[in-house]
N, C-alpha and C positions, 0 to 999 in steps of 0.2 A: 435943068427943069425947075423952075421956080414951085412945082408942089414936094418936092425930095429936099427944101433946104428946112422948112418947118421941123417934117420929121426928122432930119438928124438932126437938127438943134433940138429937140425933144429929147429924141437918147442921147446927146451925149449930156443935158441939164440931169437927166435922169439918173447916169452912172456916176455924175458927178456927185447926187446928191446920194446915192445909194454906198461910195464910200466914204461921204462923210457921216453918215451917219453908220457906219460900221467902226470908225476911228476913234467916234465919241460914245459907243458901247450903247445907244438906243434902239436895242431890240424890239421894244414895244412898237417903234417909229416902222422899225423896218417890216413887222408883220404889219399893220396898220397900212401900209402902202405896197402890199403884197409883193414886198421884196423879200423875202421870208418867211417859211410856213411856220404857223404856230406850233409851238413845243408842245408834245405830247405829254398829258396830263395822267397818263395809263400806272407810271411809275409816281407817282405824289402819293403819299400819306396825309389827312389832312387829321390832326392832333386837338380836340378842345379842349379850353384851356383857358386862365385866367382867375380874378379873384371872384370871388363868392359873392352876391349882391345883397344888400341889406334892405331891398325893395319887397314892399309885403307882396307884390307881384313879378317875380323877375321878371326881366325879357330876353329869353330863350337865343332870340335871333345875337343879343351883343354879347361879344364876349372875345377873346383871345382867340387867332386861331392860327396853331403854328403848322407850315408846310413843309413836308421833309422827305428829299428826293431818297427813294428806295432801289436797291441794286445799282448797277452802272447806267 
């Protein structure tokens, strides 16, 4: 059937790209193309942090901010 050769040429483009991009560690790549569900943010601590600003007005928003995975 000439409409069945599209779609597997689609999935097997798809699994081809799905482990390479598992090979080369692009997790971002892989939720982004909903091959992977985004990591749960539940266990993050988010840390403020950074130097001190010498602006007669800081800006609140910039600054250092370190993320650090909590439990297992």
């Amino acid at each position: 059937m000439p409409s069945q050769q599209p779609k597997k040429h689609a999935e097997a483009w798809r699994s081809r790209r799905e482990e390479y991009l598992r090979a080369s560690g692009r997790q971002s790549d892989l939720v982004k193309e909903s091959l992977e569900r985004e990591p749960s943010t539940a266990s993050w601590a988010v840390i403020a942090g950074g130097r001190p600003s010498r602006l007669v007005k800081p800006n609140l928003s910039a600054g250092l901010f370190l993320m650090k995975k909590v439990g297992s």
